[in-house]
C-alpha positions, -999 to 999 in steps of 0.1 A, spaced: 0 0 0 13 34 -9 4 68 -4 2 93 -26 6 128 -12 -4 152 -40 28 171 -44 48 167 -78 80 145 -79 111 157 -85 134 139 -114 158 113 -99 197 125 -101 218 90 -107 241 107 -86 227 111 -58 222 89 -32 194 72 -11 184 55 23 166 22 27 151 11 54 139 -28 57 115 -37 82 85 -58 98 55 -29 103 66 -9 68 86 -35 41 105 -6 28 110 26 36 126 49 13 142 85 19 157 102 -13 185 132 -10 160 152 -37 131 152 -8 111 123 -22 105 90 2 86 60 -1 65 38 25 52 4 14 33 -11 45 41 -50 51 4 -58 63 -4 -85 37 26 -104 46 16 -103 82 -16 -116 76 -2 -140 55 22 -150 86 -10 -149 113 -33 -167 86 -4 -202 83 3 -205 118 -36 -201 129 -40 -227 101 -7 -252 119 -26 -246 155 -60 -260 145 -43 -292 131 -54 -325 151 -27 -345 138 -13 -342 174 -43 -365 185 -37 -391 161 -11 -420 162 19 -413 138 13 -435 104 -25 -440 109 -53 -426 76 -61 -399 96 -28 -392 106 -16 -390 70 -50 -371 60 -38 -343 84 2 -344 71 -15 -334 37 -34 -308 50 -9 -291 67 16 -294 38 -8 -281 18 -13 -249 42 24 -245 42 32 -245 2 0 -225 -1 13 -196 22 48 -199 2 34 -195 -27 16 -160 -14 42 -146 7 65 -150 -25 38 -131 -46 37 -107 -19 73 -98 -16 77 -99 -53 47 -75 -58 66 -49 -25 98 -54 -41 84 -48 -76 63 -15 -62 100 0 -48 118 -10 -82 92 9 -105 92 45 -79 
């Protein structure tokens, strides 16, 4: 998510330098020596994070004795949950890291 604040950009020198700032709360955070930043909020990957290890808690594999059907019918499920939430928190880093690459 980005915010746009109105006020025309400036051109980009290639001289000039700039400051990045990785995080949990904002992904990147971006200062510019020209004036212009950059804040790209991390708050689908944190749901992302919350929504796979709710997911792993509900699991009832614990309940079950290792090797059984239903032991094995839970082992899919939760390797399913887990390449699922791969799959999204790579789509969602790609599409932060893509957003900072095209400003």
């Amino acid at each position: 998510m980005t915010y746009e604040d109105g006020q025309k950009a400036t051109a980009y020198k290639p001289g000039s330098s700039i400051g990045v700032d990785l995080g949990e709360v904002h992904t990147i955070g971006v200062f510019c020596e020209n004036g212009q930043a950059l804040l790209i909020t991390g708050r689908k990957i944190r749901s992302l994070h919350r929504l796979r290890n709710k997911k792993l808690a509900e699991r009832r594999q614990s309940k079950c004795q290792k090797g059984s059907r239903q032991w094995k019918k839970y082992e899919r499920a939760t390797q399913y949950v887990l390449s699922k939430s791969e799959r999204q928190l790579g789509d969602a880093l790609h599409k932060t890291t893509k957003q900072f690459v095209d400003w």
